[in-house]
C-alpha positions in Angstrom: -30.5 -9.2 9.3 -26.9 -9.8 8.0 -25.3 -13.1 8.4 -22.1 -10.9 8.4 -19.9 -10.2 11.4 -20.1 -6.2 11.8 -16.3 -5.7 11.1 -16.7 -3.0 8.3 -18.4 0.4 8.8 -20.0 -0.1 5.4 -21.4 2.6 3.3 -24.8 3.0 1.9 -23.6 2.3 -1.7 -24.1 -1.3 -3.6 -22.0 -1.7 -6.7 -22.7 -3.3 -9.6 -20.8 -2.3 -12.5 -17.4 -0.4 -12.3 -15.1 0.4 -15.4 -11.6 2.3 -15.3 -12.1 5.4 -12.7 -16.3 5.0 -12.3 -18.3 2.9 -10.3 -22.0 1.9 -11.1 -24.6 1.6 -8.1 -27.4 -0.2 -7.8 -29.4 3.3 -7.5 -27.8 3.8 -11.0 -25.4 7.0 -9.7 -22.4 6.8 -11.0 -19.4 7.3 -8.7 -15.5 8.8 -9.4 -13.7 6.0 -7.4 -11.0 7.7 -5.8 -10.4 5.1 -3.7 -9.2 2.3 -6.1 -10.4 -0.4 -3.8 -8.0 0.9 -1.2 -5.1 1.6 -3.1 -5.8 -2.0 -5.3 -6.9 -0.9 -8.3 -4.4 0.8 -9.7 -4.9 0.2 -13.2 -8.4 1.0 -13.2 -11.9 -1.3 -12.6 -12.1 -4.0 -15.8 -7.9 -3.3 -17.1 -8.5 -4.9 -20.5 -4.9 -6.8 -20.4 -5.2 -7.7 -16.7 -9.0 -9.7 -17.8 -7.1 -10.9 -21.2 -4.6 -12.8 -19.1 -7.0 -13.7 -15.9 -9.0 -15.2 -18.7 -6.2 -17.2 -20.5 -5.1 -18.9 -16.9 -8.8 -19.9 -16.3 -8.6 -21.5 -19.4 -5.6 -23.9 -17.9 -5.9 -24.1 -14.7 -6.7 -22.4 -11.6 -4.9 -24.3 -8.8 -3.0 -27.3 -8.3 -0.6 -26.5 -5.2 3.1 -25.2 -4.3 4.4 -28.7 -4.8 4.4 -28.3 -8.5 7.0 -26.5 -11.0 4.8 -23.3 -11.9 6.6 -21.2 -14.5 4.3 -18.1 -14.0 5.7 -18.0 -10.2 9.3 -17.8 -11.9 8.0 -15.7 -14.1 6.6 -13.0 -11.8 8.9 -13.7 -9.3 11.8 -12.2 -12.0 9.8 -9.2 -12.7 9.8 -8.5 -9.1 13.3 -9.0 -8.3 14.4 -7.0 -11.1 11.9 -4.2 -11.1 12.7 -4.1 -7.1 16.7 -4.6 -7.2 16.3 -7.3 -4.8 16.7 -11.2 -5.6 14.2 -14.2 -3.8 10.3 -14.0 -3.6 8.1 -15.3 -1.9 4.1 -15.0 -2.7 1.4 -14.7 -0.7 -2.3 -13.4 -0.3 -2.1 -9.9 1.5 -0.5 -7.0 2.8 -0.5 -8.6 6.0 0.8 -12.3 5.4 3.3 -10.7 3.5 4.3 -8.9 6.6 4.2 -11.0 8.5 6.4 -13.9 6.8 9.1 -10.5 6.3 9.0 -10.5 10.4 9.8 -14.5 10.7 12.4 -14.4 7.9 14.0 -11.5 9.3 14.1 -13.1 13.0 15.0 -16.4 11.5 18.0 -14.9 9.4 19.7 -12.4 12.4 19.0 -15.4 15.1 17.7 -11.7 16.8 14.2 -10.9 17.9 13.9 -7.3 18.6 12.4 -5.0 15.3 11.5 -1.6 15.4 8.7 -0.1 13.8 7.3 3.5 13.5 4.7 5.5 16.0 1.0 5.6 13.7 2.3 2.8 11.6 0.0 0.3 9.7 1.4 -3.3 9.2 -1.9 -5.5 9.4 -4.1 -7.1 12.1 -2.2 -10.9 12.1 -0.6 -11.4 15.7 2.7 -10.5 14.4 1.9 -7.7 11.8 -0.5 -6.2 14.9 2.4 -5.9 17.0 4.6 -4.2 14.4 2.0 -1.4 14.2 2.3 1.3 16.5 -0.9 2.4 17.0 -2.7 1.6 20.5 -6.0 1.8 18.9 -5.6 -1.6 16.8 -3.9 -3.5 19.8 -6.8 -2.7 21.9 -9.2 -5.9 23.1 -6.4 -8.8 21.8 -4.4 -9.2 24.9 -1.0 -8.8 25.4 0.8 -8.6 21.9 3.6 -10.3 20.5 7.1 -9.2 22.1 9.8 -7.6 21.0 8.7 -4.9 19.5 9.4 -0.9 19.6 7.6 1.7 18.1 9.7 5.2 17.3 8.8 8.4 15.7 8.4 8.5 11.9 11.2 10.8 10.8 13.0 10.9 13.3 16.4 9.6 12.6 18.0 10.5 16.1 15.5 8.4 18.3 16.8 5.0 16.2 20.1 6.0 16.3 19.9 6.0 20.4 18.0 2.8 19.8 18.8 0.7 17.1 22.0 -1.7 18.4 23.4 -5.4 18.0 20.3 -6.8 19.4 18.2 -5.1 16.6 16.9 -7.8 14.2 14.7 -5.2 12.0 13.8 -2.1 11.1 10.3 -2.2 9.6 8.7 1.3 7.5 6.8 2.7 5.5 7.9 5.0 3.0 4.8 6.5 3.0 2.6 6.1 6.1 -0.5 5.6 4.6 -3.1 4.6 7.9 -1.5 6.7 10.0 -2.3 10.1 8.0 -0.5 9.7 4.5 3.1 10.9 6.0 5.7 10.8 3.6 9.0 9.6 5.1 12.0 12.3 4.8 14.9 10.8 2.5 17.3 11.9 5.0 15.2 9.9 7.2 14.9 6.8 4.9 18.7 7.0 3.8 20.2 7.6 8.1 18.0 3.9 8.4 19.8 1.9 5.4 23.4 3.3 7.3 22.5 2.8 10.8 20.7 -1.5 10.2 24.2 -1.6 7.8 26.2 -0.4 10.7 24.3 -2.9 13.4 24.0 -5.9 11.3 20.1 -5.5 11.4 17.6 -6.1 8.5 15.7 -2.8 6.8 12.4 -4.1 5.9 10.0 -1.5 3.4 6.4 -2.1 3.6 5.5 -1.0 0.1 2.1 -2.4 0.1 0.1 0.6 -0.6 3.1 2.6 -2.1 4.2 -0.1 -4.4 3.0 -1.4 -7.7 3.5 2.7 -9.4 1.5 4.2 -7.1 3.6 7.3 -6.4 4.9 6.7 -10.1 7.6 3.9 -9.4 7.7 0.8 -9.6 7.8 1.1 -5.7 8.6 4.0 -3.2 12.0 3.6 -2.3 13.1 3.9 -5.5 12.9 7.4 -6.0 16.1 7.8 -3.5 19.1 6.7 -4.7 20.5 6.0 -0.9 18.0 3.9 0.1 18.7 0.3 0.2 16.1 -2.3 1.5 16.5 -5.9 2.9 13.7 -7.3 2.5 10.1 -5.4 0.5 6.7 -6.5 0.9 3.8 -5.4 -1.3 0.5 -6.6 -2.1 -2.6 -4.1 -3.2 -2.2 -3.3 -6.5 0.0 -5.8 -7.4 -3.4 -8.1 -8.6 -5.5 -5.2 -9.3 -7.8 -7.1 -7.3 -6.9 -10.3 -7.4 -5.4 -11.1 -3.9 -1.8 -11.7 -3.5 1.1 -10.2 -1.4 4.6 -10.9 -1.9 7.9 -10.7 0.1 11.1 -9.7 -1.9 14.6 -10.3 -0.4 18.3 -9.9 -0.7 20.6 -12.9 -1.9 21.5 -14.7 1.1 19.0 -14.5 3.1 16.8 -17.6 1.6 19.4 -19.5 3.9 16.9 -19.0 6.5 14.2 -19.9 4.4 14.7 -23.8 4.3 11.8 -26.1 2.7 9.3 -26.3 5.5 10.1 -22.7 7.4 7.2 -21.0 5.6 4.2 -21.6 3.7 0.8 -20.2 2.1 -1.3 -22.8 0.3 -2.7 -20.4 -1.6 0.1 -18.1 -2.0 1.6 -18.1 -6.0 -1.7 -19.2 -7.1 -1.7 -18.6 -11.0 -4.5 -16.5 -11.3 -3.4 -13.7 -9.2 0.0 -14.4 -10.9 -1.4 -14.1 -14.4 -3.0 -10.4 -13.3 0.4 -9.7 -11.2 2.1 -10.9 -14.7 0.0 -7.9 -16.9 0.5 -5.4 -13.7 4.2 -5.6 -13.6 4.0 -5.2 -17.4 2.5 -1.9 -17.4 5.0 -0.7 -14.3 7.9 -1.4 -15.9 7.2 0.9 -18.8 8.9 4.1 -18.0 6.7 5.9 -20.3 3.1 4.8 -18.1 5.2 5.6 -15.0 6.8 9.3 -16.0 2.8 9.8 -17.0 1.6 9.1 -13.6 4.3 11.4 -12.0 3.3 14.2 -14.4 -0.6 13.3 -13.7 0.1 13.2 -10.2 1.9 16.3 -10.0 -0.1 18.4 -11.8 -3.3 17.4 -9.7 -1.2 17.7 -6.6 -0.3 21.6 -7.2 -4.2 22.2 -8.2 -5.1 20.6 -4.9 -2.7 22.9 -3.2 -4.2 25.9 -4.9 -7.7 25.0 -3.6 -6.3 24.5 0.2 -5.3 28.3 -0.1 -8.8 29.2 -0.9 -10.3 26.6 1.1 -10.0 26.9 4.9 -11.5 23.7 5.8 -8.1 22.3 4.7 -5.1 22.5 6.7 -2.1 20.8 4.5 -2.0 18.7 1.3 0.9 15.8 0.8 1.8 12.6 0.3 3.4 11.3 -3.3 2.1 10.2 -6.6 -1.5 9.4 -6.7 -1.6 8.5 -2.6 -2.8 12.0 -1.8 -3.7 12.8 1.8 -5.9 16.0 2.8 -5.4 16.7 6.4 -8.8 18.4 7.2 -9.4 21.9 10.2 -11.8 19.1 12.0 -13.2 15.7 11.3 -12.7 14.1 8.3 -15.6 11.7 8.1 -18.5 14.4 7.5 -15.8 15.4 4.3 -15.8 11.8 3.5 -20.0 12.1 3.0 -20.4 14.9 1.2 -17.8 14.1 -1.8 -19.6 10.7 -2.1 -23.1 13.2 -2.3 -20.6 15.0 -5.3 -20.6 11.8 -6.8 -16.5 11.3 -5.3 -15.3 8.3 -3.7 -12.6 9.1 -1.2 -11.1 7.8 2.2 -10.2 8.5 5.8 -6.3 8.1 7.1 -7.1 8.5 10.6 -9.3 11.1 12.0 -8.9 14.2 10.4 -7.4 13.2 6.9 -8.8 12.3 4.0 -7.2 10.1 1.5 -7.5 10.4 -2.1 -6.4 7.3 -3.8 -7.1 7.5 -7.7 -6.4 4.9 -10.7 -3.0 5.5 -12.0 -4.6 5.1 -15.6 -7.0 8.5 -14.5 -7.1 11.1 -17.1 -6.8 14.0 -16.6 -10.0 15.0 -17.9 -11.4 13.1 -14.4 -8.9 14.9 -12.1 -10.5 17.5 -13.4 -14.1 16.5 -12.2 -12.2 15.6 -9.2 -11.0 18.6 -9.1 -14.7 20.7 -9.0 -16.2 18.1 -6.7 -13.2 18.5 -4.0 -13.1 22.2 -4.0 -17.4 22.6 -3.7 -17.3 20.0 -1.3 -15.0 20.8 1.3 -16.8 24.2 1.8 -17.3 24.6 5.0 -21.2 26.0 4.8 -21.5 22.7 2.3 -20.7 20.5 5.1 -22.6 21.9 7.7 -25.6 22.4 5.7 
């Protein structure tokens, strides 16, 4: 009997070795992983100059606490401001505490409380990240949840322009909706946002925790549209390939509100995850990896397409980059199954999609693979066999 609480729906599979896109099992099958850890590994299982610099931090030190001058946090912190156009960090160990700290800034800068999030929206399971996501199904059994907070439809840039007004503090998105079906958000619909928070004095907060770190082949979403012109950013994922850490990135100004004392994270900035951050945000800020992944990504993309016309089990391909989402004719799960009997590690994004995450450092040679497994094993007789 496990000694674990039952909080995962774990898989019958038990890693033990994993290397760039494959993953070794105890059984000795050797998977695709397609999943990258849920959108983590970016670079690939075992990235030789991510272990290079893990190892050289070891080697120093591994903690001491955020009382002490650590250049690496500078360090990192400027990669982050300048790769994201924005100017303060602030690190910390997730996705979700990186959420969450955006929500206190952002209430503690406007002196407002009210933020607006989207409908099927992912945020984290935290009290205040919870609230921000707008799906019933993860607020279920907690109680009442934290309040001031509004969920909208995802593109739909009339609804917050009826709602969004003076007593808006934020506007928190994704560009990308990953949890909620791998939606990508409209640039008419991420642009009309920047204007109407600019227009009402409120804060535009991007959650770019699974879009971020060059997983749609930029440094993060947003960037691919010109008009679009963030706050504050949060990320996490990929940013350790791994290793955990989260970080918030914000406009100049608004570390008024972010006085010694306001906010903490005892392990947050911890130089280990900085040193692999450091080697991550390296590789991201080469234009030449990035305009690879795009060309990767977009080649796979219109083979995947070509499949859904000859396969009816799938209904729609989208999403951006290598976050892929396959919305599926009926359940996903069963799909889920038989790619990992093909040997393909994939995931779910709500019931009936199924998300294809892959290293950005994939070759093409293992999209290909990909490629044979997908098409054989969404087959309708193959799944109902």
């Amino acid at each position: 009997m496990s000694s674990l609480l039952p909080v995962y729906k774990k898989w019958g599979i038990t890693p033990v070795k994993a290397e760039g896109a494959w993953l070794t099992a105890a059984d000795g099958k050797e998977y695709l992983d397609f999943t990258s850890g849920i959108g983590v590994i970016n670079l690939g299982h075992g990235d030789a100059e991510v272990m290079e610099a893990v190892q050289a931090q070891l080697g120093q030190f591994w903690h001491t606490s955020n009382l002490f001058q650590i250049p690496i946090q500078e360090e990192v912190a400027s990669q982050l401001a300048r790769l994201s156009g924005l100017d303060k960090v602030f690190f910390c160990n997730s996705g979700t505490e990186a959420n969450e700290a955006a929500l206190k800034f952002a209430r503690r800068a406007t002196g407002k409380t009210n933020i607006i999030t989207c409908s099927q929206s992912f945020h984290g399971r935290t009290f205040g990240a919870m609230a921000a996501t707008g799906q019933s199904s993860i607020h279920t059994g907690f109680g009442p949840v934290l309040e001031g907070f509004s969920y909208l439809p995802f593109n739909d840039l009339e609804a917050f322009e009826k709602a969004i007004d003076n007593s808006t503090a934020a506007v928190l998105v994704e560009v990308i909706q990953g949890e909620g079906g791998v939606i990508p958000g409209t640039e008419s619909f991420l642009t009309g946002l920047t204007k109407l928070c600019q227009e009402h004095d409120a804060l535009l907060i991007i959650d770019e925790v699974q879009t971020g770190n060059g997983r749609t082949g930029y440094p993060f979403a947003y960037l691919k549209y010109e008009g679009v012109k963030p706050d504050i950013v949060t990320t996490a994922k990929g940013l350790g390939n791994g290793l955990p850490i989260g970080a918030v990135m914000a406009k100049a100004g608004l570390e008024q509100a972010c006085s010694a004392g306001v906010h903490g994270s005892t392990f947050g900035g911890n130089p280990i995850s900085l040193a692999a951050s450091r080697a991550v945000l390296a590789k991201i800020s080469d234009e030449a990896f990035l305009a690879e992944v795009r060309e990767k990504s977009a080649w796979f993309m219109g083979e995947l397409k070509k499949i859904a016309e000859r396969t009816p089990a799938i209904k729609d391909v989208r999403g951006d980059g290598f976050m892929i989402g396959l919305e599926i004719q009926a359940e996903a799960a069963p799909y889920i199954m038989r790619l990992q009997d093909k040997q393909l590690l994939a995931l779910t994004a709500g019931p009936s999609v199924v998300r294809i995450l892959p290293p950005l450092t994939v070759t093409k040679e293992e999209l290909s693979i990909a490629l044979e497994k997908i098409e054989e094993g969404f087959r309708i007789e193959s799944v109902l066999s």
